[in-house]
Backbone as a printed PyTorch tensor [residue, N CA C, xyz], in Angstrom:
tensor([[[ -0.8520,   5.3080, -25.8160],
         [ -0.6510,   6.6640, -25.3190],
         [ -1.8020,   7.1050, -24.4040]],

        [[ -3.1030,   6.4870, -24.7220],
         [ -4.2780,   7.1790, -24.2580],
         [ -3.9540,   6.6510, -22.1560]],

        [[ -3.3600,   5.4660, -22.4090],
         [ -3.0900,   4.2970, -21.1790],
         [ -1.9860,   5.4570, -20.2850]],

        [[ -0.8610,   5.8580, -20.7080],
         [ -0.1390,   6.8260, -20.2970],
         [ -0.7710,   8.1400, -19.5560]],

        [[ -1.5150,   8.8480, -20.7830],
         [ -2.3170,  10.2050, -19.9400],
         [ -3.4630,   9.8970, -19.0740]],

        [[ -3.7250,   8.6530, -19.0590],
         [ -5.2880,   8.4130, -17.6500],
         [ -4.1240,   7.9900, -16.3470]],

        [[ -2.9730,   7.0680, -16.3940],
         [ -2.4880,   7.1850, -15.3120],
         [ -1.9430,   8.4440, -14.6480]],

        [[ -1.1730,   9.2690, -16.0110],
         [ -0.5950,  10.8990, -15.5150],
         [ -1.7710,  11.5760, -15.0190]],

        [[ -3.1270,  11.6610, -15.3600],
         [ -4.1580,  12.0590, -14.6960],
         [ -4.2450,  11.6770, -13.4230]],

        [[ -4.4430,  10.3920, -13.1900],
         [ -4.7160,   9.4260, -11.7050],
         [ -3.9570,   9.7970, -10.9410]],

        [[ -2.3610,  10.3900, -11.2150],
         [ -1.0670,  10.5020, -10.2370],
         [ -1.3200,  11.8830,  -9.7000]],

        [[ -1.7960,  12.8790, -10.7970],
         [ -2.0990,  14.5100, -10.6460],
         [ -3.1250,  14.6130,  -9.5030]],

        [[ -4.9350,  13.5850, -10.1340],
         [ -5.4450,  13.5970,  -8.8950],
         [ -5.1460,  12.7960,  -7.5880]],

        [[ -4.2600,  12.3830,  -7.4110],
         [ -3.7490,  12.1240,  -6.1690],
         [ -2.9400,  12.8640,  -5.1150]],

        [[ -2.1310,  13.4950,  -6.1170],
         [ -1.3330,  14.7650,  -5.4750],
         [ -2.2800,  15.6880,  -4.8920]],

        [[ -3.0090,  16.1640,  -5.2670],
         [ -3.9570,  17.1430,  -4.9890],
         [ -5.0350,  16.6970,  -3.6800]],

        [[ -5.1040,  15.2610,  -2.8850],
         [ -6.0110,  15.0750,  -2.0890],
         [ -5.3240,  14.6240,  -0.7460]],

        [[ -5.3690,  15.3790,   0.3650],
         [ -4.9960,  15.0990,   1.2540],
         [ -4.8590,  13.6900,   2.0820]],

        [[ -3.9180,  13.2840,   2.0970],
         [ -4.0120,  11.8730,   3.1840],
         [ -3.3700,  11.8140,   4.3100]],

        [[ -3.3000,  13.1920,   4.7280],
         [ -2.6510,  13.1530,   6.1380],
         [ -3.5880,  12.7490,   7.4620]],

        [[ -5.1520,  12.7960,   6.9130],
         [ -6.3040,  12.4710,   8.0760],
         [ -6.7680,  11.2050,   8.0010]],

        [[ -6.1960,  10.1950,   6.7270],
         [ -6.2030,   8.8640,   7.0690],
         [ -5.7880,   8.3600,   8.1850]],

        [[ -6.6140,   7.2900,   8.8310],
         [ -5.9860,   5.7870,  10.0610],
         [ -4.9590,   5.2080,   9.2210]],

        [[ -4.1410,   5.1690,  10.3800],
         [ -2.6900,   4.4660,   9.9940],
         [ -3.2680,   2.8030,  10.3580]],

        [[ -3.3350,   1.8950,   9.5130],
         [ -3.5940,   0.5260,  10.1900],
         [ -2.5340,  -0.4610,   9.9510]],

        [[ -2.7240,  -1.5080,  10.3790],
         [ -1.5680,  -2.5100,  10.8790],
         [ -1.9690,  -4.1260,  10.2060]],

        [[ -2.6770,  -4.0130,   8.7750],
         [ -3.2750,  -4.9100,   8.7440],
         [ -3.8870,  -5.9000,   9.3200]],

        [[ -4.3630,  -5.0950,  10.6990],
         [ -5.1980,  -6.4780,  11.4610],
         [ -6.8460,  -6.7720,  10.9080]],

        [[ -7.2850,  -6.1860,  10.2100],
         [ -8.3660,  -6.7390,   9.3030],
         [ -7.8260,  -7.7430,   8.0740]],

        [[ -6.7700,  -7.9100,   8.2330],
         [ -6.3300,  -8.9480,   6.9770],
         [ -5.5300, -10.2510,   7.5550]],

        [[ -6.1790, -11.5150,   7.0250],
         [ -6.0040, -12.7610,   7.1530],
         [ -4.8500, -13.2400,   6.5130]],

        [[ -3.6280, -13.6970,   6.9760],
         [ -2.7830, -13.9960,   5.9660],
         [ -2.6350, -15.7300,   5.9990]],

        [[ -2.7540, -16.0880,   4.8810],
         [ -2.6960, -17.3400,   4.6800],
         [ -1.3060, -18.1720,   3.9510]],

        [[ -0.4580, -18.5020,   4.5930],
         [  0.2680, -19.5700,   4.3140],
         [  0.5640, -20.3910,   3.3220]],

        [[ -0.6750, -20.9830,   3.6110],
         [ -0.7160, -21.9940,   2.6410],
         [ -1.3830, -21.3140,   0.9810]],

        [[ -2.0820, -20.4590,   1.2100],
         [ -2.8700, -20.0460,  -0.4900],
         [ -1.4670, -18.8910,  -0.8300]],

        [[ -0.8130, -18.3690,   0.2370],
         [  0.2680, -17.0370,   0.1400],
         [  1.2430, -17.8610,  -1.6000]],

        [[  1.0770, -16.7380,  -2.6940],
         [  2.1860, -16.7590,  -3.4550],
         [  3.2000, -16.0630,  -3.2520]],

        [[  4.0880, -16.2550,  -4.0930],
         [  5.6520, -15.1500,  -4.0280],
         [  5.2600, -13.6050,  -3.9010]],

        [[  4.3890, -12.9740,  -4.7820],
         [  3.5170, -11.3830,  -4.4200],
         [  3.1220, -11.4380,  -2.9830]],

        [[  2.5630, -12.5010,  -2.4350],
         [  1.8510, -12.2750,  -1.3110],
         [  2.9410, -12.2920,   0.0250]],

        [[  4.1800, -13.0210,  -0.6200],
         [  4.9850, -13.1070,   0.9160],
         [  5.8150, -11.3940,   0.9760]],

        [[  6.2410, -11.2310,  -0.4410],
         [  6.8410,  -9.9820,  -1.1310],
         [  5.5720,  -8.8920,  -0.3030]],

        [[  4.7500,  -9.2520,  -0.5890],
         [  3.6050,  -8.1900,   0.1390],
         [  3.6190,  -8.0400,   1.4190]],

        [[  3.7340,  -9.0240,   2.2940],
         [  3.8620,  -9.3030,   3.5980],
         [  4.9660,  -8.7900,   4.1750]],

        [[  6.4360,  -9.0230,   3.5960],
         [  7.6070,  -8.2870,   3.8650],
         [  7.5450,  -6.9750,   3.9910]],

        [[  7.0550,  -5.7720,   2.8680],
         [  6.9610,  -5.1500,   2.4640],
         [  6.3780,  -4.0800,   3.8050]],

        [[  5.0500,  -4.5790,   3.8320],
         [  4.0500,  -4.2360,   5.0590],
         [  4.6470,  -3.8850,   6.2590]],

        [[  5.4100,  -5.3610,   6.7950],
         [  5.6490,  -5.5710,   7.7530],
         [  7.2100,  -4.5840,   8.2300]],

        [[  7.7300,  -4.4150,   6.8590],
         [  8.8200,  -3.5770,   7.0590],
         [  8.0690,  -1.8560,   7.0750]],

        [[  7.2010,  -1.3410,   6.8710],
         [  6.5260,  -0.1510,   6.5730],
         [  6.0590,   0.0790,   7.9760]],

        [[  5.3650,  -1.0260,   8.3940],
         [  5.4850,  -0.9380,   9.7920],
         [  6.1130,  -0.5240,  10.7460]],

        [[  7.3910,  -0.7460,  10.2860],
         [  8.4510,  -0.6000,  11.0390],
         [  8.6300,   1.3830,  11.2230]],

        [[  8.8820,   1.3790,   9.9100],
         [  9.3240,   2.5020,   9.8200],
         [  8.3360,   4.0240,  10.1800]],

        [[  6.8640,   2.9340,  10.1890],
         [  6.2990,   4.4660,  10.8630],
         [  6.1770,   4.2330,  12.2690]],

        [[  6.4260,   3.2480,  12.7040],
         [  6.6330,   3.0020,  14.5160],
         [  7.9300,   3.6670,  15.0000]],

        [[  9.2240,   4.3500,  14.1810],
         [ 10.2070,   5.2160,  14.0560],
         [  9.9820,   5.9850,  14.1710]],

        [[  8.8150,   6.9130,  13.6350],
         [  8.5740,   8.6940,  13.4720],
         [  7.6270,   8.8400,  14.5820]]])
């Protein structure tokens, strides 16, 4: 239970802090590797690469 109310905390302080003055980036500081890439990492890569997408839309 204690595991429950520190994340409901973590989610509350998140709501509360602005991220509209964050850099939008494009993961070009990140190396993607192929060969070390697991199933999370291609799933990650998709993911990205589709998010991408969708703020190059708005």
């Amino acid at each position: 239970m204690v595991e429950n109310n520190n994340s409901n905390n973590y989610k509350i302080s998140l709501e509360k802090q602005n991220f509209a003055e964050l850099p939008v980036g494009k993961n070009e500081d990140v190396e993607f590797s192929e060969e070390l890439a697991d199933e999370a990492d291609r799933i990650a890569a998709e993911r990205a690469a589709a998010a991408d997408q969708r703020n190059e839309r708005q």
